[in-house]
C-alpha positions as CSV (number, residue, x, y, z in Angstrom):
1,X,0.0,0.0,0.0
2,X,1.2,3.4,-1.5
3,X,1.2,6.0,2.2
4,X,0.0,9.0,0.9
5,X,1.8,12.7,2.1
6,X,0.2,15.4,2.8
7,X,0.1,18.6,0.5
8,X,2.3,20.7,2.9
9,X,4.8,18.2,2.9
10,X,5.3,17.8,-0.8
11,X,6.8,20.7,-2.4
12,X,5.0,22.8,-5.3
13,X,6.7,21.8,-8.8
14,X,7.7,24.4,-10.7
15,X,8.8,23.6,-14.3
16,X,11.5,26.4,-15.8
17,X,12.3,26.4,-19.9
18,X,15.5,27.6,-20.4
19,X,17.7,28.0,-23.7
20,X,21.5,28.1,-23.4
21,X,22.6,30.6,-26.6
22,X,26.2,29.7,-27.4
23,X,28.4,32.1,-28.1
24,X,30.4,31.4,-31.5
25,X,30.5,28.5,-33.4
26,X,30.6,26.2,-30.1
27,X,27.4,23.9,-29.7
28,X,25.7,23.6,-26.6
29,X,26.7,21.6,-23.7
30,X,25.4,18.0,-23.4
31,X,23.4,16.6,-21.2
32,X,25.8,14.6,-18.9
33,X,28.1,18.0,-19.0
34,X,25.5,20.7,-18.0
35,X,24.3,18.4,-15.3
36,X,27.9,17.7,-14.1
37,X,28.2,21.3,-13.9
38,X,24.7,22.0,-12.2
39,X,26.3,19.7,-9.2
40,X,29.1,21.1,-9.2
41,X,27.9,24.6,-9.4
42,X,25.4,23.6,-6.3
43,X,28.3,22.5,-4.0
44,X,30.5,25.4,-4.7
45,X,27.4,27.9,-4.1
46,X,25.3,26.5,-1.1
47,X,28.1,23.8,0.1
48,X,26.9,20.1,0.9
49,X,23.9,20.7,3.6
50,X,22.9,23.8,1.6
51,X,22.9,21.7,-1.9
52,X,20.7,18.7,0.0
53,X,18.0,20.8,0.6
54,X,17.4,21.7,-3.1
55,X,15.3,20.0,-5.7
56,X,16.0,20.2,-8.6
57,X,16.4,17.9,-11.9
58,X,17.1,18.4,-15.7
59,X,13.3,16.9,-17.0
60,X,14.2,17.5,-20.7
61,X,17.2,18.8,-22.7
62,X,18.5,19.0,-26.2
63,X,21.7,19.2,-27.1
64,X,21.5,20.2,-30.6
65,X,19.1,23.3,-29.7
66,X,19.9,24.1,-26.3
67,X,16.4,24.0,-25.0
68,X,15.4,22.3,-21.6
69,X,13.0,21.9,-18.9
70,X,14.3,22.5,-15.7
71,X,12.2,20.6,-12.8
72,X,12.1,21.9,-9.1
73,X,9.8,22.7,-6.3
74,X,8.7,26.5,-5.6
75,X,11.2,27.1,-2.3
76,X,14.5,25.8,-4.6
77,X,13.2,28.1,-7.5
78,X,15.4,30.6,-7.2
79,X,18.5,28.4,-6.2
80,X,18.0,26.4,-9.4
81,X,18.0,29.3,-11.4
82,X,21.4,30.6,-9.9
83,X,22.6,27.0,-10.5
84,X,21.6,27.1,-14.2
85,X,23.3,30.1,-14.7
86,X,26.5,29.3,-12.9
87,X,27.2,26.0,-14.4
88,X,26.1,27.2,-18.0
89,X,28.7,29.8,-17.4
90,X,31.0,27.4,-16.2
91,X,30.9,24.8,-18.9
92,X,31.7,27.6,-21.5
93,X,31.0,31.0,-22.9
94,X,27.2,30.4,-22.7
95,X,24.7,32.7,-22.3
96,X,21.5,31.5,-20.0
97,X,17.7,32.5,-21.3
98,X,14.5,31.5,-19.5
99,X,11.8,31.0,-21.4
100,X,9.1,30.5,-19.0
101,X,8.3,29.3,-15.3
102,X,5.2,27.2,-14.8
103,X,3.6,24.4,-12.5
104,X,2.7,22.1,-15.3
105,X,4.1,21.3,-18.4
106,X,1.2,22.0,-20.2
107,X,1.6,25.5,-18.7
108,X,4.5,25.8,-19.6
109,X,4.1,24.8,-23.4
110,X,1.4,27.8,-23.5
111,X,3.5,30.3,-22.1
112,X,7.0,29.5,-23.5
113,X,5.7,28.2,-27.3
114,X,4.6,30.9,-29.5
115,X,4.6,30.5,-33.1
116,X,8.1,31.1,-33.8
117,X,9.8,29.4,-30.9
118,X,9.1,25.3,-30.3
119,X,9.8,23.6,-27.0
């Protein structure tokens, strides 16, 4: 039998779209890198107890393009986002842009997707 948490307990997702703009000829980061980076980046900013209290996770990322979803809960929000930046700073000459911040994924199609940009 599954125990069920209470709402309190679990954390509000927030969903963050992000696109990391080369600059140059360079492609973007891969996957494995820009998370190696984004721990990295956590444990130099907010040290090892700071850096276990954050959620965070990488839900979807392109290499190619550079777009992502970003995955966290509404307290580690702002955290994440100075993570991101440091460790796409970090991995190269990179520049960070967020496309959108949502609770769903659905949400965050309809804000971040307009008819020139695709998620």
């Amino acid at each position: 039998m599954r125990v069920k948490l209470p709402r309190g307990v679990v954390g509000r997702r927030r969903y963050v779209a992000f696109t990391i703009v080369p600059h140059g000829p360079k492609n973007p980061p891969s996957r494995s890198e820009l998370e190696r980076a984004m721990s990295e980046a956590a444990l130099y900013l907010f040290g090892v107890l700071g850096s276990a209290d954050l959620d965070f996770s990488i839900k979807f990322y392109s290499g190619r393009s550079g777009k992502g979803v970003l995955k966290t809960d509404n307290r580690s929000l702002p955290y994440a986002l100075t993570i991101l930046m440091t460790a796409a700073a970090a991995v190269g000459p990179f520049t960070l842009e967020v496309d959108g911040v949502s609770g769903t994924l659905r949400g965050l199609a309809r804000k971040s997707c307009s008819p020139t940009k695709t998620l």
